[in-house]
C-alpha positions in Angstrom: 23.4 -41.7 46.0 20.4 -44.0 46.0 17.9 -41.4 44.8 18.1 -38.8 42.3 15.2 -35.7 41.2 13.7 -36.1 38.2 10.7 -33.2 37.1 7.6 -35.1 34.8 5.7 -32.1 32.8 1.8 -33.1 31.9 0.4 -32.7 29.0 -0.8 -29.2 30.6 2.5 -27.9 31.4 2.5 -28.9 35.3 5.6 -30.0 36.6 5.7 -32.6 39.2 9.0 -32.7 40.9 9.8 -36.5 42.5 12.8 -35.3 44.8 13.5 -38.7 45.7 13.1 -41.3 42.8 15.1 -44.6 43.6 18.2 -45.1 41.8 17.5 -48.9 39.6 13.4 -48.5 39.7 12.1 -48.0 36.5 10.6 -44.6 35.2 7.0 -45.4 35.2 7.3 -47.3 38.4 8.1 -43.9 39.9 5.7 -41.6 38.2 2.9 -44.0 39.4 3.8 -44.4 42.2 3.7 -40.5 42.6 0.8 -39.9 40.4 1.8 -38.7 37.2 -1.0 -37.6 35.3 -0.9 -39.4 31.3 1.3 -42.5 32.9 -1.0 -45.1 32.8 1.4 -48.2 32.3 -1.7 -50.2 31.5 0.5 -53.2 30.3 2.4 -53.0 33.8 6.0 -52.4 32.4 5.9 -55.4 29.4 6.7 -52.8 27.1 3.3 -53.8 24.8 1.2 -50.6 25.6 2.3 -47.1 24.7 0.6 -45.7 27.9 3.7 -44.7 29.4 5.1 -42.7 26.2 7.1 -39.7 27.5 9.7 -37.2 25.7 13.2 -36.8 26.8 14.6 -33.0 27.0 17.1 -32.9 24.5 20.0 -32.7 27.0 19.1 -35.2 28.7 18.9 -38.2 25.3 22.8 -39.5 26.0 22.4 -39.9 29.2 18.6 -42.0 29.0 19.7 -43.8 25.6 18.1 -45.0 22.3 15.2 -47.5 22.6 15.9 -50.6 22.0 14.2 -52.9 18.8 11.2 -54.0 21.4 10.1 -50.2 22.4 11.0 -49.2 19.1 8.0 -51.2 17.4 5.8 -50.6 20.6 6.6 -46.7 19.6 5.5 -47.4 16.5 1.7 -47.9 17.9 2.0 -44.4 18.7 2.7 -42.7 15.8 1.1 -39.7 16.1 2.8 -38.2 19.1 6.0 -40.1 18.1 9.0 -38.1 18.4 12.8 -38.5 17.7 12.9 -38.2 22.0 9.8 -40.7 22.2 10.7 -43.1 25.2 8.3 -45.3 27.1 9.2 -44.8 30.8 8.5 -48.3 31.9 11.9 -49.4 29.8 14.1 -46.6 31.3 15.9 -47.6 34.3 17.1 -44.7 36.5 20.5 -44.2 37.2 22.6 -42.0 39.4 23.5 -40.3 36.1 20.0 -39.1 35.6 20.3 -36.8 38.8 18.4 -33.5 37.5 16.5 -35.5 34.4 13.0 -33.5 32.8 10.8 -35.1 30.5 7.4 -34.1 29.3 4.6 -36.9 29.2 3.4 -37.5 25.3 -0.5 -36.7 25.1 -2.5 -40.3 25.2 -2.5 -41.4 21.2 -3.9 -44.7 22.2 
């Protein structure tokens, strides 16, 4: 498998559905490229922005991981829609194992 579905919910509540998001691109390199409304990835991936902040369904937090130290501080200039499931897409690379992943796109803090 070289492509797996992953559903991005807006800030709204409206699900985009990318059916064929490349196995070993990056998660904000996809939902640009497919127009995710609230991923900016204004720092283009460099993990220094906060524009790409998203929230991972519960179920899905083994399979995506902790952030690391890095993303971790970056979080930290987004502390009010900071969650325990904060992520910034643009340091999640997708894997065949996130075949099926949801995750809802924080509300711009920044």
């Amino acid at each position: 498998m070289s492509e797996v579905r992953i559903t991005f919910v807006d800030c709204r509540g409206t699900e985009k559905v990318i059916e064929d998001a490349p196995v070993g691109d990056t998660m904000m390199q996809i939902a640009t490229a497919n127009g995710v409304d609230g991923i900016l990835g204004e720092c283009g991936g460099g993990c220094a922005c906060g524009t790409c902040h998203i929230y991972i369904d519960p179920e899905w937090q083994h399979v995506v991981g902790a952030p690391d130290d890095v993303e971790d501080m970056t979080l930290d200039m987004v502390f009010e829609t900071r969650k325990p499931n904060s992520r910034l897409c643009c340091q999640i690379t997708v894997s065949e194992k996130m075949d099926g992943l949801r995750v809802v796109v924080a509300p711009e803090s920044l």
